[in-house]
N, C-alpha and C positions, 0 to 999 in steps of 0.2 A: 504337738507338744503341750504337755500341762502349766497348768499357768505357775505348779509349782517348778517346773524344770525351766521354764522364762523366767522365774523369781531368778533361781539359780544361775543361771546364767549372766543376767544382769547385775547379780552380784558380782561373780568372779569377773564380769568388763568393770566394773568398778573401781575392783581389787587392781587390777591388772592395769589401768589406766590411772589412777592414785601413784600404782608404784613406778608409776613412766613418770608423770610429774614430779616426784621426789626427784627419779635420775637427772632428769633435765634443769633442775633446781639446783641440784647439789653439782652438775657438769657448769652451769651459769658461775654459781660463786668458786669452782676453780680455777675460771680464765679469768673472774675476776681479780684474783685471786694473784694469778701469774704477770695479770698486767701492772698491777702493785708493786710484784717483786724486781719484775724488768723493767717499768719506767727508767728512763735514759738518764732522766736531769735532775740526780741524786743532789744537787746543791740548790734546785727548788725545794726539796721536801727538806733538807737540812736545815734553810733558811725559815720554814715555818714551824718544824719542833723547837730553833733557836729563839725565835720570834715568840710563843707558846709557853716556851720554860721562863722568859722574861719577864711576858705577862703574867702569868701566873707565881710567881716563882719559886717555882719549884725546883729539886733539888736533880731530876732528869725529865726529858719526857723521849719516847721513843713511838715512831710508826711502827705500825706493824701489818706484815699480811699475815691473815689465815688461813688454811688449807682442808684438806678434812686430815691430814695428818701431823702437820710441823704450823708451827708459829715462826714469821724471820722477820727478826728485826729491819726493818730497812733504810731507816735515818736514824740518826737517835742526837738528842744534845744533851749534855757538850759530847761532842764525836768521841767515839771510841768504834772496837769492832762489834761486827754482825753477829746476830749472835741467832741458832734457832733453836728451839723446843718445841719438845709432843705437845700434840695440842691438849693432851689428857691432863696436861700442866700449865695450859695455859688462862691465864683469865682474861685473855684477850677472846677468848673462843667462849667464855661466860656472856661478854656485851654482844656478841655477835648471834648467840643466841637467844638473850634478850632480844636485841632489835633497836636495844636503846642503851644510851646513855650510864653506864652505873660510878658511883662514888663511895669508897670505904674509907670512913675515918681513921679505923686501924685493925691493918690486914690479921695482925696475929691475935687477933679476939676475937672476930668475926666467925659465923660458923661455916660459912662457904668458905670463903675466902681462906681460912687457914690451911685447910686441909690440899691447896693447889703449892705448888714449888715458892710461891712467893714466900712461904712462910722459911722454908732454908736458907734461903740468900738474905733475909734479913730485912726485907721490904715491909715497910710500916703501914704507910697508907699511899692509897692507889687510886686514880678517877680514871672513866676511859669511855671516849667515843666512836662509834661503829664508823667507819668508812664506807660510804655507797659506791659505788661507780655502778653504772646501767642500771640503776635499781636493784643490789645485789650487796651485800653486805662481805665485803672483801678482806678485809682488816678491821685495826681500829688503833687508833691513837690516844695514849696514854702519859698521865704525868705520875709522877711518882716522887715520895718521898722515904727517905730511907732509913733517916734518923729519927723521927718522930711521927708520931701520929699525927692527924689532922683533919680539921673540917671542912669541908669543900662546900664553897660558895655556891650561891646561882650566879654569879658575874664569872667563877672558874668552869661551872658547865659551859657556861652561853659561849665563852672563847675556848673550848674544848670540842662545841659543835661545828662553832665556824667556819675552826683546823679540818675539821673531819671532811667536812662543807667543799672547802676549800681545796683539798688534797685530792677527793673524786670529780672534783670536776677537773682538776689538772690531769689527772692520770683518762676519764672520759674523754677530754678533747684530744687526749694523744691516742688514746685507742681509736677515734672515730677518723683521723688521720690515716692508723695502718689499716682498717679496714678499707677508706675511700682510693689504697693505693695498691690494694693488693689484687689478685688476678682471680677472687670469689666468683 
């Protein structure tokens, strides 16, 4: 073999080993994904968006998982119903592919931001933190204001991380339950 056809080749394992990692990436954040949406103990995540919207106070905040297709709501305060959307409309699927943290003081002037559904329903300004669970950015949790714009603190990040902090590890320690019970 020429060292140019062992170029070639180690490129295409390259290729070819990049796009396994992707799959196995994107396979990681669907369970995680799943185990967001299926957690059992819907009145833990309720009590920490309630918790959340207080401290903050803000006018909703809502959990959310992500998927690589739908956004679903899965706690929200004050309670109302579930609600899901394409992730093509989601800006929950914005922080998620940040990696981090984002805050918009007002959604309908921003140049991202407007352009996603929030600007239909009339959402003002938005903060939102990614959800870990396994090291895997699953969701993300959000507060939301509807009637006005606003400027989001670092005291409203630092208890927007906590939540997020907080929410993967609950949702962790119950997946590490079905895992240590299952017949793997």
């Amino acid at each position: 073999m020429s060292i140019k056809e062992l170029h070639d080749v180690a490129v295409t394992f390259d290729e070819a080993f990049a796009r396994y990692q992707a799959t196995i990436e994107e396979a990681r954040r669907q369970w995680s994904a799943k185990l967001l949406r299926e957690f059992p103990d819907k009145p833990a995540l309720e009590a920490i968006a309630e918790r959340l919207r207080t401290d903050l106070d803000a006018h909703q905040v809502h959990i959310n998982a992500v998927d690589a297709e739908v956004q679903t709501t899965v706690a929200k305060a004050p309670p109302g119903r579930v609600t899901s959307i394409a992730v093509g409309n989601s800006l929950c699927a914005l922080v998620i592919g940040l990696g981090e943290t984002a805050m918009v003081a007002d959604v309908q002037n921003d140049s991202i931001t407007a352009k996603h559904s929030a600007k239909k329903i009339g959402l003002r300004s938005w903060a939102s933190a990614p959800i870990e669970i396994e090291q895997v950015d699953a969701g993300a949790v959000c507060a939301l204001e509807i009637d006005r714009p606003r400027e989001w603190t670092d005291y409203d990040q630092d208890r927007l991380e906590s939540a997020a902090a907080e929410i993967g590890q609950l949702v962790g320690a119950w997946a590490a339950t079905i895992i240590k019970t299952s017949d793997l």
